[in-house]
C-alpha positions in Angstrom: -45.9 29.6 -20.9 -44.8 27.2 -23.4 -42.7 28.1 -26.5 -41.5 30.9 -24.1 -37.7 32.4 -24.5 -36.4 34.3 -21.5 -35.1 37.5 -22.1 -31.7 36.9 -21.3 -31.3 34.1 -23.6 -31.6 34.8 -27.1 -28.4 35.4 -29.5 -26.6 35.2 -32.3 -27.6 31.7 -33.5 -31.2 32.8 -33.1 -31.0 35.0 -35.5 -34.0 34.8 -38.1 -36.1 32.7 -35.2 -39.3 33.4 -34.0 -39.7 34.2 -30.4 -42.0 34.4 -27.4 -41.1 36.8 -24.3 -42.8 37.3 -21.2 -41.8 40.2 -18.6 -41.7 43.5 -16.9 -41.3 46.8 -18.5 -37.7 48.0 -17.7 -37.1 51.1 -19.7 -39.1 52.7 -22.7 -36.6 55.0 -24.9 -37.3 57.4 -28.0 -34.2 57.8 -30.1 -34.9 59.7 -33.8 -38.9 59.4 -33.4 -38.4 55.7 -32.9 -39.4 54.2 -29.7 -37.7 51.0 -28.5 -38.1 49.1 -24.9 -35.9 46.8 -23.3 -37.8 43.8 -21.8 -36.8 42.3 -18.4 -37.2 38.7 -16.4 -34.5 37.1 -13.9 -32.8 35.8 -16.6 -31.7 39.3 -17.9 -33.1 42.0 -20.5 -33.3 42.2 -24.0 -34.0 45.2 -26.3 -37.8 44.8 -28.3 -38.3 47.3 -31.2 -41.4 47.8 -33.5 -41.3 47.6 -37.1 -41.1 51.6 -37.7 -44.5 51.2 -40.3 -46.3 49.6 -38.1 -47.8 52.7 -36.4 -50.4 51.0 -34.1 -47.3 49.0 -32.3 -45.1 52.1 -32.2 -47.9 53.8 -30.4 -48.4 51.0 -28.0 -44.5 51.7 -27.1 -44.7 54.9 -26.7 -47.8 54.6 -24.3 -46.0 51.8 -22.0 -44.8 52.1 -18.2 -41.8 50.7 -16.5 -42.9 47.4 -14.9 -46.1 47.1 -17.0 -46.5 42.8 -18.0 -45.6 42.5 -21.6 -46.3 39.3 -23.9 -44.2 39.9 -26.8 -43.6 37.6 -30.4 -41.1 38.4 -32.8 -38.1 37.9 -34.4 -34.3 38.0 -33.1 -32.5 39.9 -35.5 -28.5 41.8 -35.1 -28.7 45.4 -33.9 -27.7 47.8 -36.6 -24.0 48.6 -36.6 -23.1 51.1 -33.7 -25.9 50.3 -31.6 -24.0 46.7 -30.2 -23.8 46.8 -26.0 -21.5 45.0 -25.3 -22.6 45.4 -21.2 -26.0 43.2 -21.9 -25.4 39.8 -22.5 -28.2 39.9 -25.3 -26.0 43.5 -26.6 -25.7 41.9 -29.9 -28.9 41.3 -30.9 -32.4 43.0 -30.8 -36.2 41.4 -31.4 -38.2 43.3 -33.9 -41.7 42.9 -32.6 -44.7 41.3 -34.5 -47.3 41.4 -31.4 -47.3 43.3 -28.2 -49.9 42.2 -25.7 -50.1 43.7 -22.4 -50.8 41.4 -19.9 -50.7 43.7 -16.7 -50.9 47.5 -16.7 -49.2 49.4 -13.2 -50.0 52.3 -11.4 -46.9 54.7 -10.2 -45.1 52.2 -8.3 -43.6 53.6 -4.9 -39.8 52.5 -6.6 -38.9 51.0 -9.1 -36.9 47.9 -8.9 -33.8 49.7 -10.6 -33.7 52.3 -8.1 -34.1 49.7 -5.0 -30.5 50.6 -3.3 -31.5 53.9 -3.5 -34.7 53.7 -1.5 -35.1 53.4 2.4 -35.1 49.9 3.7 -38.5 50.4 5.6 -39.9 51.2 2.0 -38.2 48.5 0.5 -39.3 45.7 3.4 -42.7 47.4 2.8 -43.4 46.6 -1.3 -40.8 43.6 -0.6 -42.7 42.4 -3.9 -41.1 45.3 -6.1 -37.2 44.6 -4.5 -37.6 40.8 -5.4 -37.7 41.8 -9.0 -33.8 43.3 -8.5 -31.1 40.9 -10.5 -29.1 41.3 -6.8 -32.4 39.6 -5.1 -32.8 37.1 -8.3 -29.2 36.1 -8.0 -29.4 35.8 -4.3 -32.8 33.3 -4.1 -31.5 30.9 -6.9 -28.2 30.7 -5.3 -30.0 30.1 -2.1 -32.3 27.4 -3.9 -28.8 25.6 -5.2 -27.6 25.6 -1.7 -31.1 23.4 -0.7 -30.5 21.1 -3.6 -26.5 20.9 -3.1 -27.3 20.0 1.1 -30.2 17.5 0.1 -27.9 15.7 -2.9 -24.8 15.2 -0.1 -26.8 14.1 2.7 -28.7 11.8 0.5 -25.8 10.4 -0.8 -24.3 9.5 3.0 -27.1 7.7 3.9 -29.0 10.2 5.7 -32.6 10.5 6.2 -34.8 13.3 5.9 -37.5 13.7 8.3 -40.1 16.2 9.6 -39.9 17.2 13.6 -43.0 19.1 14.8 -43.6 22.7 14.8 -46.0 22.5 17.7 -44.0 21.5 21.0 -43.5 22.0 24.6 -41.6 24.6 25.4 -38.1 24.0 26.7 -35.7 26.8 27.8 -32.8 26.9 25.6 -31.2 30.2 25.6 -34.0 33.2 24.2 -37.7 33.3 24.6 -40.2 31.2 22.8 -43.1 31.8 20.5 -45.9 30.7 22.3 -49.2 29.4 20.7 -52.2 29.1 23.4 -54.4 26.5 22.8 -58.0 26.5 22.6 -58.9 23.1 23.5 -56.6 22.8 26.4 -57.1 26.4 27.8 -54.5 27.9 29.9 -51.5 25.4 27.9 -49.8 26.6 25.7 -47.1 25.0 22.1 -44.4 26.3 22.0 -42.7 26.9 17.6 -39.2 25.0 18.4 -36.1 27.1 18.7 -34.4 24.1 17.3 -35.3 20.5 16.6 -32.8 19.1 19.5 -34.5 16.9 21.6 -36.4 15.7 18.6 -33.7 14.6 16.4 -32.0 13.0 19.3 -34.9 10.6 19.9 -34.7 10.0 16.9 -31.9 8.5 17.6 -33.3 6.6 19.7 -35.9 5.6 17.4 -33.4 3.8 15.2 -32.6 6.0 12.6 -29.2 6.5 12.5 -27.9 9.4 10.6 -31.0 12.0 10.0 -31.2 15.8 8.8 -33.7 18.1 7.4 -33.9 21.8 6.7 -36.3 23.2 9.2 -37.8 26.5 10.4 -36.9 27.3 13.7 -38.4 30.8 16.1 -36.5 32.6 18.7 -38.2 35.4 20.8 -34.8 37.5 20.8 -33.4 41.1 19.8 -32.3 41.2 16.4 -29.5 42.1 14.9 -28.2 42.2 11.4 -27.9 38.1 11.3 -30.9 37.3 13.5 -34.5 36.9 12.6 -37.6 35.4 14.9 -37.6 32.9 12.1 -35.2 31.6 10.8 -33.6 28.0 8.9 -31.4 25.6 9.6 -29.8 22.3 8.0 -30.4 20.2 11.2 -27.9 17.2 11.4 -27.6 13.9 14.1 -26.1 11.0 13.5 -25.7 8.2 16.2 -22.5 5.4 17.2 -19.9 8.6 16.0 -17.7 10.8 17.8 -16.3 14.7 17.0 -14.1 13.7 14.2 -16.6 11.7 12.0 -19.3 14.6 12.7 -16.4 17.1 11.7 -15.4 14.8 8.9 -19.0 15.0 7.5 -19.5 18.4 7.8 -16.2 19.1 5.4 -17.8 16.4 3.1 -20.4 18.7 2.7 -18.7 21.9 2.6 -16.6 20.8 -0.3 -19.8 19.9 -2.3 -21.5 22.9 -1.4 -18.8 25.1 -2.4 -19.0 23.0 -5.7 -22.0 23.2 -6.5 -23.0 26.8 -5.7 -20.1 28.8 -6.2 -17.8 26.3 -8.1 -15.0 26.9 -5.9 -12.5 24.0 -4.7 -12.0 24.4 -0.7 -9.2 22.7 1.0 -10.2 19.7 4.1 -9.2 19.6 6.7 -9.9 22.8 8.3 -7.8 24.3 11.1 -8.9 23.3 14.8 -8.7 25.9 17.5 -9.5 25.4 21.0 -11.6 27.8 22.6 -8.8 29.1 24.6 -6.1 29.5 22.2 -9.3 31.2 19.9 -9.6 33.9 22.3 -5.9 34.1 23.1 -4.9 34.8 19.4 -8.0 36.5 17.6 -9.9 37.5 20.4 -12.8 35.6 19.1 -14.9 32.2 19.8 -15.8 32.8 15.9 -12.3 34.4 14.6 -11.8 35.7 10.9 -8.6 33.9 9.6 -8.7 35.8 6.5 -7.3 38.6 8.8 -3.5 38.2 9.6 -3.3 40.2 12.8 -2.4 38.0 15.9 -3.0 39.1 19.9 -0.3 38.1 22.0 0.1 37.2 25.5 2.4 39.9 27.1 1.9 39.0 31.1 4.7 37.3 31.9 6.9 40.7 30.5 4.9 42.5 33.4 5.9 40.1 36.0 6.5 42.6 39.0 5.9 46.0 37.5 4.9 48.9 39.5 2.7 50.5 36.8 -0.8 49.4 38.6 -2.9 49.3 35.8 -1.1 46.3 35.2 0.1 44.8 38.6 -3.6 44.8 39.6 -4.8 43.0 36.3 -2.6 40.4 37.5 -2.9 40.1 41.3 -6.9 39.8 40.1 -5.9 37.2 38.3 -6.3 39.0 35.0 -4.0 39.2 31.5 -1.9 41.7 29.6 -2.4 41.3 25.9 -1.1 43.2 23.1 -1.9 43.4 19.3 0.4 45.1 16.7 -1.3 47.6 14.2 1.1 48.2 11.3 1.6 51.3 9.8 -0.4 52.8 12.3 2.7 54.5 14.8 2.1 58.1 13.6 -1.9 57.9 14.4 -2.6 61.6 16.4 -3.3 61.4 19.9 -7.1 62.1 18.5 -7.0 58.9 16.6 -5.5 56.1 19.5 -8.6 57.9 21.9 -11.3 56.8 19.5 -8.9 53.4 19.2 -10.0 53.3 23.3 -13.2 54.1 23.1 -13.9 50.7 20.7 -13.2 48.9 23.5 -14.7 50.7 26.0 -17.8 48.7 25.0 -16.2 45.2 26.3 -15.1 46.6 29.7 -11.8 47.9 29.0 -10.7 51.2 30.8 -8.0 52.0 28.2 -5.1 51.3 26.6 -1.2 51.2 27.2 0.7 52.4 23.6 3.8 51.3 22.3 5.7 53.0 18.9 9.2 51.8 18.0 10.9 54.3 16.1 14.1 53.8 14.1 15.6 55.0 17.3 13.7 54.8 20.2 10.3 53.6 21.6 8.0 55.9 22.5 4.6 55.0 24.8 1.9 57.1 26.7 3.5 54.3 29.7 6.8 55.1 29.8 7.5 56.8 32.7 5.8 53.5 34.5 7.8 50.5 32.0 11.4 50.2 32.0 13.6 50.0 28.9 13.3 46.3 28.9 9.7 46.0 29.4 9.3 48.0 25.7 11.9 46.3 24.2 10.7 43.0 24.9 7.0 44.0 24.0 8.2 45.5 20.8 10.2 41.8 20.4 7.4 39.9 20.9 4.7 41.3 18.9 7.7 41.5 15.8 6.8 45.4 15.8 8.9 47.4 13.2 9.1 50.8 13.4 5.7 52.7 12.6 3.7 50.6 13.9 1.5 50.6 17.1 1.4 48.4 19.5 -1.9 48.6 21.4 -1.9 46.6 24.8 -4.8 45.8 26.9 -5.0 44.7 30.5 -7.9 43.9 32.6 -8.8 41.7 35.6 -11.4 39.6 33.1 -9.5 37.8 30.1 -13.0 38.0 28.6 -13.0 42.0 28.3 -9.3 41.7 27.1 -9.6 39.2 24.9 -13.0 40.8 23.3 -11.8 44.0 23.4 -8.7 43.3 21.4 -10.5 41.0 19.3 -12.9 43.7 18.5 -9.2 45.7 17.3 -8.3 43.3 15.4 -11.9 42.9 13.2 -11.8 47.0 12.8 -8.4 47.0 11.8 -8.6 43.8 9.4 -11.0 46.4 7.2 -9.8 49.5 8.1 -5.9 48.6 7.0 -7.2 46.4 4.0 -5.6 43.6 5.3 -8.2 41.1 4.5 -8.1 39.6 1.4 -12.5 39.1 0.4 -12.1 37.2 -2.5 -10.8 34.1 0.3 -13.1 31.9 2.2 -11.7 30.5 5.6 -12.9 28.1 7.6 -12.2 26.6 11.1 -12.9 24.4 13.9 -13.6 26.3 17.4 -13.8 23.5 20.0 -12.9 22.4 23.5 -15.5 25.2 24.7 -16.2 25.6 28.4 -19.4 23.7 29.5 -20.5 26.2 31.6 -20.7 29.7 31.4 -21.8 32.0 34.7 -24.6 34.5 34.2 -23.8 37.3 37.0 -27.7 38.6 36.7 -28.9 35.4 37.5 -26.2 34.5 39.8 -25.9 30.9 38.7 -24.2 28.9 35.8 -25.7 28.6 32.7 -25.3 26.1 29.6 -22.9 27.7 26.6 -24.3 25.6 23.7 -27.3 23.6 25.5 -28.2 21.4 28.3 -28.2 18.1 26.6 -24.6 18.8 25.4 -22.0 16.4 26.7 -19.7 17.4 29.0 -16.2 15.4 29.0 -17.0 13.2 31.6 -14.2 12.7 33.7 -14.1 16.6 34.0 -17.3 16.6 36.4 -15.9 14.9 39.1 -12.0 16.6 39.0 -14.1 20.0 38.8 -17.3 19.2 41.1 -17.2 22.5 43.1 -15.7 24.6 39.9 -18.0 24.0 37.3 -16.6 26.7 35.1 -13.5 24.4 34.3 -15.6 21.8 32.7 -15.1 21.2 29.4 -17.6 20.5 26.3 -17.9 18.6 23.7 -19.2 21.3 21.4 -17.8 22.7 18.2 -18.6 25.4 16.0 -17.5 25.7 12.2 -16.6 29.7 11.7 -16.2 31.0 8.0 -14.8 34.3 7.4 -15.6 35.4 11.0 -19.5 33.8 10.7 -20.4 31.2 13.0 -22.0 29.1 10.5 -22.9 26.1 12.3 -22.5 24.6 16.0 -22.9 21.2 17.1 -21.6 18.8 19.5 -21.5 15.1 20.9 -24.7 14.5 23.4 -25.5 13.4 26.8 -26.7 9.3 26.0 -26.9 8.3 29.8 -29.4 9.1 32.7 -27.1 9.8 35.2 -25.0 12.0 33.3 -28.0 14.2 32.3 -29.2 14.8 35.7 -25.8 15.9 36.8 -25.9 18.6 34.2 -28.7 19.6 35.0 -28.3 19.8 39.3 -25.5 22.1 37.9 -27.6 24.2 35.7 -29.9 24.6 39.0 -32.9 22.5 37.7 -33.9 20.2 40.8 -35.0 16.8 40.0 -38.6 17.4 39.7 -38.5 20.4 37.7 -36.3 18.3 35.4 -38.0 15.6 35.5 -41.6 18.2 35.2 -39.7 20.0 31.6 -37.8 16.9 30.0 -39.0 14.0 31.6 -40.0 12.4 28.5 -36.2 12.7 27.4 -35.1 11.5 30.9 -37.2 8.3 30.1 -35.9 7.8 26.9 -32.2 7.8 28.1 -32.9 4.3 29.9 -34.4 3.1 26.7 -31.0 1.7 25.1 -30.2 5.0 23.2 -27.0 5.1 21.6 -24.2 7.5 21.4 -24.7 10.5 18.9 -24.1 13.5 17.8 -24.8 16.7 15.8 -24.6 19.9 14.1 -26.6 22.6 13.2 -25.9 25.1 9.9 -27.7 28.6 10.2 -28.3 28.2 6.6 -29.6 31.7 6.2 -26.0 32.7 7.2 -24.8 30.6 4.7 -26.4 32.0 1.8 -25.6 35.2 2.7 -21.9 35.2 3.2 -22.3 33.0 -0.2 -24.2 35.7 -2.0 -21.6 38.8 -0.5 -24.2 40.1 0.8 -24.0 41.7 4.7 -27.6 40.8 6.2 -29.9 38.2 6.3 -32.6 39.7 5.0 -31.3 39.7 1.5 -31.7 36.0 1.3 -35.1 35.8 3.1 -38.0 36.2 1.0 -40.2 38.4 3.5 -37.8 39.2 6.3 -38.6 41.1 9.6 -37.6 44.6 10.6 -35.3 44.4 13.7 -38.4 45.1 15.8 -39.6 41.8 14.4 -42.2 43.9 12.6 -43.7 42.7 8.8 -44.0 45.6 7.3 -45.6 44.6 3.7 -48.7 43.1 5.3 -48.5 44.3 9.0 -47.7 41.5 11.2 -48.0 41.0 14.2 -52.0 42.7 14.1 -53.9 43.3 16.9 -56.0 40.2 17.8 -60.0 40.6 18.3 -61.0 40.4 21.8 -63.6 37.3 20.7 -60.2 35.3 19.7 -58.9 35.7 23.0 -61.8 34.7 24.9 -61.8 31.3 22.6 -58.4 30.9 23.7 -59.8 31.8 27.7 -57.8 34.7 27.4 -57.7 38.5 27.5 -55.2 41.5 27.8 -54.2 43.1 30.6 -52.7 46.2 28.5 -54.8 46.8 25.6 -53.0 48.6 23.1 -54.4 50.9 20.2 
């Protein structure tokens, strides 16, 4: 509307000024016989009062519901002394109405927007419409929408191109389920929505253009979790003739700027690069929260020739003995270092081995199995003082170690208010293995994706052990988020094909799912490389907020269920028969 002032605007040198303001009801009081009502929009709220002789406009007051649309002119005037709040930013002021016009009457909404954290999320995700109206959902959407412009600015600025990839595409299997879209004019075919724009972006490449991004939808059939939704966006980044540092270099570029922009905080650059290895060795982590000061240590070579078995056979297996130092924690019940063991049960882990230095002795749940030494030099190692306890895991998988002492460490970052939340802390995870092996489907399976370059020389020193090959993937962690994951890409035939013999695919299924990448490689494409932000992640460790859906607009339930207007519906049996297809399990 023009003229119009936002409610969270007006002050003390508008005093005397005529003013427009448009909104939602947010509270009607009655203090003395005089009724008052404080008007609301995303910018804030502002206290409206009626001139107390005009009667017709006091009435209209008193007869107003929270949320009702208001169209308000008046005048900004002080408050009268004593009534100042100093907790609005408008707390100093008041508008003393001239017209009132009531643009939108409600019924008895099921909440109101004030009362939102109070209210069942299912009733929440259900009038989504009424929680959007919350200042925490307001702040959380405009800081989103200055993350998009901050992104767009930076890439622009590097040269980068923004372009469009199609939603529509063939399916390809990288890692969950697709969405798949039948199609009527070809029956029996089906699109595939695009988990991610990867094979696009890297003909792109191809195409010529050199350094491309765009933010992009992107659907994956999967379980949900907190940070997961079917759909989902993602700042989608390739350039070509680069390598990991000038990818990783850009990435900080942007980083800085984004921090900038949105939060106006300066970050540091460079950011700390882990290898995969020493990632799970320390933090027990691929995605490791370095906010948190707790380190795991390597405590196998101490148990060199022990007879305690738990431990001898974690090594004959080939296994590890790790240990991770909880201070302050030594006098924790017998009660409280069992529920310490069933965290970890989770991961694998049958139990735990204790260890408590005292000022004169150490104590353990071991040691009747460890000798003097063995303590001593555990309690020297992880630089345990007395009352603390040293929790030590062994196990014939450094996997469940590592994960179940990594999943310690996160607990006891919170728990013991080590972790200081005002920080942000990024890192490099690289060096990942190629290949991981998927014991239900007996066979090895790509950890990032199959067009992910391997380092080269390592598939011919480990042909028959595919499991020692090494990526050239990296993922950028912040505060224990995986935020983005990227990596340098196969550009040569031959290369490609030998991934994929690995992964299982014979030739003429590969040739059958990506031939038209296959063909492309022999077309002169260059060498390039990528990343991938899960920008909704972003936003949401920007805006302090713990899921996802409070910085998606309409989000999904965790069942992938729409609750406001009922998506997915059931489909009429006529539309499947257009498609040349019916049900086999009709369901009410």
């Amino acid at each position: 509307m023009k003229n119009r002032t936002y409610c969270g605007t007006p002050d003390k040198s508008q005093i005397g000024q005529n003013v427009i303001l448009c909104g939602w009801v947010q509270r009607v009081r009655d203090l003395g016989g005089l009724s008052f009502l404080d008007l609301r929009d995303h910018t804030g709220l502002v206290q409206v009062t009626p001139d107390p002789d005009n009667a017709a406009l006091c009435d209209l007051i008193h007869s107003l519901h929270n949320e009702e649309v208001l169209k308000i002119e008046g005048t900004v005037r002080s408050r009268p002394e004593g009534n100042v709040n100093p907790n609005m930013t408008t707390g100093d002021i008041e508008v003393l109405a001239d017209t009132i016009e009531v643009l939108n009457k409600v019924k008895t909404p099921p909440y109101l927007p004030d009362e939102a954290e109070k209210v069942q999320e299912d009733i929440r995700l259900k009038y989504r419409m009424l929680h959007l109206r919350t200042a925490k959902m307001q702040r959380n959407f405009r800081l989103r929408h200055k993350l998009y412009q901050s992104v767009r600015q930076y890439f622009d600025s590097q040269g980068f191109c923004e372009i469009e990839t199609p939603f529509l595409v063939k399916p390809t299997p990288e890692g969950a389920r697709d969405y798949l879209v039948p199609s009527r004019l070809h029956q029996g075919r089906a699109y595939a929505l695009p988990q991610s724009p990867q094979i696009y972006k890297q003909l792109l490449m191809v195409g010529g253009f050199d350094r491309y991004f765009q933010i992009v939808k992107c659907f994956r059939d999967e379980d949900l979790r907190a940070d997961r939704q079917p759909e989902f966006t993602q700042i989608d980044v390739e350039l070509s003739f680069t390598d990991e540092t000038e990818v990783q270099e850009i990435v900080e570029g942007l980083m800085v700027q984004v921090f900038s922009d949105v939060l106006g905080r300066t970050i540091s650059t460079p950011f700390p690069r882990l290898p995969y290895s020493e990632a799970l060795l320390h933090y027990g982590s691929d995605k490791p929260d370095l906010r948190n000061p707790l380190k795991i240590k390597e405590l196998t070579d101490i148990f060199e020739g022990t007879e305690f078995r738990v431990f001898s056979g974690a090594i004959e297996s080939g296994g590890v003995i790790r240990g991770l130092n909880l201070p302050g924690c030594g006098d924790y019940s017998r009660k409280r270092r069992d529920e310490l063991i069933d965290k970890v049960k989770y991961f694998g882990l049958g139990g735990l081995v204790f260890v408590m230095p005292t000022e004169d002795e150490i104590k353990s749940n071991a040691a009747k199995f460890l000798t003097e030494g063995q303590l001593k030099a555990v309690v020297d190692t992880m630089n345990a003082s007395p009352g603390d306890l040293v929790v030590i895991a062994a196990d014939k998988s450094m996997h469940n170690t590592a994960f179940g002492l990594g999943a310690l460490r996160n607990w006891a970052g919170k728990e013991l208010n080590l972790i200081d939340e005002s920080l942000f802390a990024h890192c490099w995870v690289t060096d990942f293995p190629m290949f991981e092996f998927n014991e239900a489907m007996n066979r090895f399976q790509a950890a990032h994706h199959p067009f992910t370059s391997p380092v080269v020389e390592d598939l011919e020193t480990y042909k028959d052990s595919p499991g020692e090959i090494r990526s050239r993937g990296y993922d950028l962690v912040l505060n224990g988020h995986e935020i983005a994951g990227g990596s340098i890409r196969i550009h040569d035939r031959q290369v490609q094909r030998r991934v994929f013999e690995l992964l299982g695919f014979p030739e003429q299924e590969a040739q059958e799912r990506f031939g038209f990448l296959l063909d492309a490689l022999e077309m002169g494409t260059p060498p390039h490389g990528g990343i991938a932000f899960g920008l909704d992640r972003m936003a949401m460790i920007f805006a302090g907020v713990d899921s996802i859906r409070d910085v998606i607009a309409f989000p999904k339930t965790t069942a992938a269920l729409s609750l406001m207007d009922g998506a997915p519906t059931l489909t009429p049996d006529d539309q499947w028969q257009e498609l040349g297809l019916s049900l086999i399990n009709k369901k009410k």
